[in-house]
C-alpha positions as CSV (number, residue, x, y, z in Angstrom):
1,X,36.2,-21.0,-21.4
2,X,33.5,-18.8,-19.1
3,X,34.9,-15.5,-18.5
4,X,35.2,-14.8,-15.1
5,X,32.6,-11.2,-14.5
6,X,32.8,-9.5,-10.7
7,X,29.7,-7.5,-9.9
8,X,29.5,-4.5,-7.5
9,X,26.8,-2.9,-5.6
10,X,27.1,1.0,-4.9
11,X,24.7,2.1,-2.2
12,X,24.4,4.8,0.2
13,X,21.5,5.2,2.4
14,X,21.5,2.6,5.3
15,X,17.8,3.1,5.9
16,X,17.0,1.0,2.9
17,X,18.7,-1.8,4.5
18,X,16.1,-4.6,2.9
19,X,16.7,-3.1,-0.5
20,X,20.9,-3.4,-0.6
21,X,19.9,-6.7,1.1
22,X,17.6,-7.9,-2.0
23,X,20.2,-6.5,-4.6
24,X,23.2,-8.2,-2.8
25,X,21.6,-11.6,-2.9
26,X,20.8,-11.4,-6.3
27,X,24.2,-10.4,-7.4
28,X,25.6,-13.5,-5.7
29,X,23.1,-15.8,-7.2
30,X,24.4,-14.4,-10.5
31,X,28.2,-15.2,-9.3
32,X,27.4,-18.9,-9.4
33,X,27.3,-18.4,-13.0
34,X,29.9,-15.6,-13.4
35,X,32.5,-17.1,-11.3
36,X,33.0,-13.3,-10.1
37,X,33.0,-11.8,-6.2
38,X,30.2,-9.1,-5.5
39,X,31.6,-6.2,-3.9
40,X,29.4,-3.1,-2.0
41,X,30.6,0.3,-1.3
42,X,29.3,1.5,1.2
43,X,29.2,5.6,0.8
44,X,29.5,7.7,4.2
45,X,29.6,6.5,7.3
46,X,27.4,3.0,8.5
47,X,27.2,1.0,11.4
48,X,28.1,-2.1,12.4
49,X,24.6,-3.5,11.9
50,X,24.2,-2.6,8.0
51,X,28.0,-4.3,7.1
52,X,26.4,-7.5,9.0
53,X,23.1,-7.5,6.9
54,X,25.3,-6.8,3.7
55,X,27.7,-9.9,4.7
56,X,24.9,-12.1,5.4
57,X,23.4,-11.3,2.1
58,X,26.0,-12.7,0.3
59,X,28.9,-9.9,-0.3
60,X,32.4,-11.3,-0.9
61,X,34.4,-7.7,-0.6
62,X,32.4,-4.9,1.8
63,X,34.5,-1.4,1.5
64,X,32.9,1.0,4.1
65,X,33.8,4.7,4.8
66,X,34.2,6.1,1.5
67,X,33.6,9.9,1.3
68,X,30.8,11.3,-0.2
69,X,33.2,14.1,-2.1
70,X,35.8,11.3,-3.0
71,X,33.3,8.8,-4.3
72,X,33.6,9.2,-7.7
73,X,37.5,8.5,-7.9
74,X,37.3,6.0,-4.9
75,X,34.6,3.8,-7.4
76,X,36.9,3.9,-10.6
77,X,39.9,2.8,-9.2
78,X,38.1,-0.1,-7.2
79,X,36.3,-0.7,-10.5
80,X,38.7,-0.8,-13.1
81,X,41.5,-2.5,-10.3
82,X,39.2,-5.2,-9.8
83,X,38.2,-5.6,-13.4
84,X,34.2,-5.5,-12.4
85,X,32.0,-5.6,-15.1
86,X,28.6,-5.5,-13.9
87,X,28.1,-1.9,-11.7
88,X,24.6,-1.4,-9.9
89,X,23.5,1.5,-7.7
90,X,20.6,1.7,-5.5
91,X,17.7,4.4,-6.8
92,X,18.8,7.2,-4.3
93,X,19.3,10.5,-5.7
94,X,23.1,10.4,-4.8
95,X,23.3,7.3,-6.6
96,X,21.7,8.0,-9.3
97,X,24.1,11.1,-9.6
98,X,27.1,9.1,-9.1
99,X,26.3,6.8,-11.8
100,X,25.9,9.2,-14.8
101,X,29.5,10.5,-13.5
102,X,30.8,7.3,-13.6
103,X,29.2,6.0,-16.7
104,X,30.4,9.2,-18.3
105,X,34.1,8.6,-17.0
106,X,34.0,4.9,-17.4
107,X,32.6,5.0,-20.9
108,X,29.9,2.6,-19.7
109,X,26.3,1.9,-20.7
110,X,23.8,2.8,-18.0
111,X,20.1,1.3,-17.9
112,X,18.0,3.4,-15.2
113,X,15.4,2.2,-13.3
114,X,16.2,-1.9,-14.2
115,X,13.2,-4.5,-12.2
116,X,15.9,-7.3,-13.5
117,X,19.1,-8.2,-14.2
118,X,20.3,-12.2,-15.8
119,X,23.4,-12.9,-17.1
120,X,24.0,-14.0,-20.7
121,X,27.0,-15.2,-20.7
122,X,30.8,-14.4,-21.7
123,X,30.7,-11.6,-19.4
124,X,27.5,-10.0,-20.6
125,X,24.4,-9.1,-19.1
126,X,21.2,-8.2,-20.0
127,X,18.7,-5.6,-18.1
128,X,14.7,-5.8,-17.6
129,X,13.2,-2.4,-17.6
130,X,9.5,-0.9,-18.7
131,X,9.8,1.6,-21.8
132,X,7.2,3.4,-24.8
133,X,5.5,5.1,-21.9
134,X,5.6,2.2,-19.3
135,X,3.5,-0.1,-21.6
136,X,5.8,-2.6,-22.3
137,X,8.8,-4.6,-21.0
138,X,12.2,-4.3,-22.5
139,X,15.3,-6.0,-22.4
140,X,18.4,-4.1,-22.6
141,X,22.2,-5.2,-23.6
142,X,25.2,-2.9,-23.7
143,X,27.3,-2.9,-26.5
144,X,30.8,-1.9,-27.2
145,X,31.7,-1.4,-23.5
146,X,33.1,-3.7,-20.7
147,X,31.3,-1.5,-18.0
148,X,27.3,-2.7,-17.8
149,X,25.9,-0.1,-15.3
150,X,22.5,-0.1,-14.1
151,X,20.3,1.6,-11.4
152,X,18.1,-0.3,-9.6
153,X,14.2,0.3,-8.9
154,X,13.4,-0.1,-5.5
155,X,11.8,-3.8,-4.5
156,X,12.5,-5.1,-7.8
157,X,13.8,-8.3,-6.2
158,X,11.9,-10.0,-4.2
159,X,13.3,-12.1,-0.6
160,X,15.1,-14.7,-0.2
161,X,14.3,-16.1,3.4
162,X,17.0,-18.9,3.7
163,X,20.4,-17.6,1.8
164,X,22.7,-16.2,4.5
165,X,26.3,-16.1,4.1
166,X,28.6,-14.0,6.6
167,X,32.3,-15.1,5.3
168,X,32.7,-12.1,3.4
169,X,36.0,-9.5,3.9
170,X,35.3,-6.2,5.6
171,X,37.4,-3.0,4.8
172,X,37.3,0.4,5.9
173,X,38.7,2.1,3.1
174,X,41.8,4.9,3.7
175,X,43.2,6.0,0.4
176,X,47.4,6.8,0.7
177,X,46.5,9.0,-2.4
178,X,45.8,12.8,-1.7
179,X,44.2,13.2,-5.3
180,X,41.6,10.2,-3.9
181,X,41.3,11.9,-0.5
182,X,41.5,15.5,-0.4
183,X,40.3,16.4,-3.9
184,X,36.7,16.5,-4.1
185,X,35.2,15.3,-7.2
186,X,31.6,17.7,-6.7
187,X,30.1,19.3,-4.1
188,X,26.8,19.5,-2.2
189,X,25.2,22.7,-2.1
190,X,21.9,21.7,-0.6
191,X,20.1,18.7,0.7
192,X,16.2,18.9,1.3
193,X,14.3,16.1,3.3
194,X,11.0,15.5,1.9
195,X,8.4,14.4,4.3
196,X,5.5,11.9,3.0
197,X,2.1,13.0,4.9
198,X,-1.2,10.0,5.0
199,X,-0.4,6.9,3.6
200,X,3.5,6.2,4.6
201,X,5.4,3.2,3.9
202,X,3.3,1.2,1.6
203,X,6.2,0.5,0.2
204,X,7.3,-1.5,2.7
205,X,3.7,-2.7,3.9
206,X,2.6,-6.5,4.4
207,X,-0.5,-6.0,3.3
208,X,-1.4,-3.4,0.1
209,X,-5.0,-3.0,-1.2
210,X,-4.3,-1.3,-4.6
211,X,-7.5,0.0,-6.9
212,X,-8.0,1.4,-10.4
213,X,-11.1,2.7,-12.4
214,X,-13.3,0.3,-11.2
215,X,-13.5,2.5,-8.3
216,X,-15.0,5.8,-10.1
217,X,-16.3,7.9,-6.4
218,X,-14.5,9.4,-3.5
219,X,-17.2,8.4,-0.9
220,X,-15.9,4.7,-2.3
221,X,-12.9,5.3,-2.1
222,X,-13.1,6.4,1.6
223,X,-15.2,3.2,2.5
224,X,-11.7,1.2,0.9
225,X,-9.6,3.2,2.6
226,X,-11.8,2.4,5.9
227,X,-11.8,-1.2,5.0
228,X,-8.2,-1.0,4.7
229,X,-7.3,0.2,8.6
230,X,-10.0,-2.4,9.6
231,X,-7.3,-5.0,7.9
232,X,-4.0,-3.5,8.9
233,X,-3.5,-3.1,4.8
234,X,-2.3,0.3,3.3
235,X,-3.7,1.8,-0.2
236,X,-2.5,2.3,-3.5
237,X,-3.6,3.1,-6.6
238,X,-2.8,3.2,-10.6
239,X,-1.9,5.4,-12.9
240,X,-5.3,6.0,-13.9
241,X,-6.4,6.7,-10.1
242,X,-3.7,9.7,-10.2
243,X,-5.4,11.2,-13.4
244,X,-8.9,10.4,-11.5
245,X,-7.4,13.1,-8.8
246,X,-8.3,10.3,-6.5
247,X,-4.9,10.0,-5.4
248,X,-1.4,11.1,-5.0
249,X,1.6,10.5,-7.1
250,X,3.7,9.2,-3.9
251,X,0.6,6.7,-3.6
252,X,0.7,5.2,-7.4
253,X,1.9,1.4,-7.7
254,X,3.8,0.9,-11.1
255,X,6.6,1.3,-12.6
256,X,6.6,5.7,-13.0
257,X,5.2,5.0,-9.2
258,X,6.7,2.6,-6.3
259,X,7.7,-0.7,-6.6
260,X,6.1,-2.8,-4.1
261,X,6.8,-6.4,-2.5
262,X,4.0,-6.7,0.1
263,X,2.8,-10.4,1.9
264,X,-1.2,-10.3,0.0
265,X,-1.9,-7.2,-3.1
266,X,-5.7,-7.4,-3.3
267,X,-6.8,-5.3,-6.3
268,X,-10.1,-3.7,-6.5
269,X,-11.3,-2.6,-9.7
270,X,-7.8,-2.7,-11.7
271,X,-7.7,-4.1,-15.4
272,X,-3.6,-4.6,-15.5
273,X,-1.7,-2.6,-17.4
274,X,2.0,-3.7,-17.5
275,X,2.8,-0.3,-16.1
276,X,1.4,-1.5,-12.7
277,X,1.8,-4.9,-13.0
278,X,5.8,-4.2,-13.0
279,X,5.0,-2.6,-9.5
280,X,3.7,-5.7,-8.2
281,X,5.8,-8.4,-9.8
282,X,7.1,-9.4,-6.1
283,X,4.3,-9.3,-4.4
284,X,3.8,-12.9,-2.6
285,X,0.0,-13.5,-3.0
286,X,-2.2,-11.2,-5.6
287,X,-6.0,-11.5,-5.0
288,X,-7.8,-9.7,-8.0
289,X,-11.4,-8.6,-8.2
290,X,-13.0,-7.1,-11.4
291,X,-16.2,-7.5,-13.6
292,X,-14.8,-8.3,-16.6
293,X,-14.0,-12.0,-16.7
294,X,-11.2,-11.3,-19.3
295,X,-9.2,-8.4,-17.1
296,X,-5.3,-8.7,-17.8
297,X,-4.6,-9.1,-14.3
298,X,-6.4,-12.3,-13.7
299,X,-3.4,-13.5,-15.7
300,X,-1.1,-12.5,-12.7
301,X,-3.3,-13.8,-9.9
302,X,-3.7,-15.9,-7.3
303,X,-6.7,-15.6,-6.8
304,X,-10.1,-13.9,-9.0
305,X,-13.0,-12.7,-7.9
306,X,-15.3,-11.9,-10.8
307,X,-17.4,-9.4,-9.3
308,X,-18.3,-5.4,-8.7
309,X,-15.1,-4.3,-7.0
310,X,-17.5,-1.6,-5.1
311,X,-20.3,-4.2,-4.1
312,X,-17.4,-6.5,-2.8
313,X,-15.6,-3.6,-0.5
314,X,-19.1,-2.4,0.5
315,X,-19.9,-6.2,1.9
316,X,-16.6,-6.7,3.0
317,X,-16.7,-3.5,5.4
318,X,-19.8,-4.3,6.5
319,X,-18.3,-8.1,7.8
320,X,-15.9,-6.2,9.4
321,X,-18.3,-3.7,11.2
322,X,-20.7,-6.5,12.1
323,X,-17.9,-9.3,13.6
324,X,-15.6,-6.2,15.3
């Protein structure tokens, strides 16, 4: 007999609405084969807008206006009420916080930074992560526990245009317990907001041109980046582009970088190492261009362009110049 396996989402920032969206779906594709309800606790206060997009995504049970100092004691008792095997948080700092306190109180296994999540069976589930240095892929199973606990890398899970739901139950939570209410389980001492300067929101861009060693210059790189606002596209690079000093961390595409799920990736000059390839699993349509006929991304492609990624961005600005 199946065992019956509940799943819950933990999130708290309602700006990355498309993210708890992408998890919550997930998690109820994975109900059809656990037979479970996927819950989402909501942390803080959220409007009426963000409980609608986490409905629609598929929720069965949405608890809203949990306290950030109770959350830790509000989460176990819905957890281990509800028997819920499969916890996942969104990758926010809070989050992540709050689940190495809960893993530690739950006695659960915790998998950070998971790009996947399938379910194995009798109540067990197994988590896709990059490891040894982001060069491979790894599959991870917890033993000895009933808690499976994972945080989730941004845009690991890619869009699923025509699920919608909307029948799920809405509740505002108000504990009768003063322990739950009035005792706070840490406190915050300090919160920072980092601003990102240049290129914002690739993350969450349509169109990402994304280039590695085959670019070696900055003048070349400024004729990509040029080619780049001509097409409405923003610009990442690798790893290797970051040790280049060519560009910033907060613009690295991989899996120690961003995550990213854009419409088109075109890649100049990258040879695909899983590291970045795991940034760009969800992207919809990869266009590749490299001089080595045997380059590791090809595998992953669309599209191949066997050519001098440099001599390609050079012609292709010069198109644009010449028809704009």
């Amino acid at each position: 007999m199946e065992v019956i396996a509940n799943s819950i989402l933990i999130c708290v920032d309602e700006k990355e609405h498309m993210n708890t969206l992408r998890v919550v779906r997930k998690l109820r594709i994975l109900s059809k084969r656990t037979l479970g309800m996927v819950y989402v606790i909501c942390l803080g206060n959220c409007s009426s807008e963000y409980i609608e997009i986490i409905n629609v995504g598929g929720a069965h049970k949405i608890i809203h206006g949990v306290s950030e100092q109770s959350a830790m004691a509000v989460c176990e008792k819905i957890i281990v009420e509800n028997q819920i095997g499969l916890i996942t948080f969104l990758d926010s700092v809070e989050c992540k916080v709050l689940a190495s306190m809960l893993a530690t109180k739950l006695g659960g296994g915790l998998i950070a930074d998971c790009i996947g999540i399938e379910y194995e069976g009798d109540g067990k589930y197994s988590f896709l992560r990059a490891a040894a240095s982001d060069s491979v892929l790894v599959k991870i199973m917890c033993k000895d526990t009933k808690y499976q606990m994972c945080t989730i890398k941004k845009n690991s899970f890619s869009d699923i245009e025509d699920a919608k739901y909307g029948s799920g139950e809405v509740i505002e939570y108000y504990s009768t317990e003063e322990r739950t209410d009035s005792m706070p389980q840490y406190k915050v001492v300090n919160r920072e907001i980092y601003k990102t300067e240049g290129n914002n929101f690739i993350d969450n861009a349509k169109i990402v041109f994304g280039f590695g060693r085959g670019i070696k210059s900055p003048p070349t790189l400024m004729k990509l980046r040029e080619l780049a606002e001509r097409c409405s596209a923003k610009v990442g690079g690798t790893r290797a582009s970051v040790e280049d000093r060519l560009i910033d961390e907060k613009e690295q595409i991989g899996q120690s970088g961003i995550s990213i799920s854009p419409n088109i990736y075109v890649a100049f000059g990258i040879s695909g190492a899983q590291q970045h390839i795991v940034g760009l699993k969800n992207a919809k349509i990869i266009i590749s261009i490299n001089n080595n006929e045997h380059a590791p991304i090809f595998d992953y492609s669309d599209y191949v362009i066997i050519d001098n990624a440099e001599e390609i961005i050079e012609a292709a600005l010069q198109i644009m110049k010449n028809d704009f």
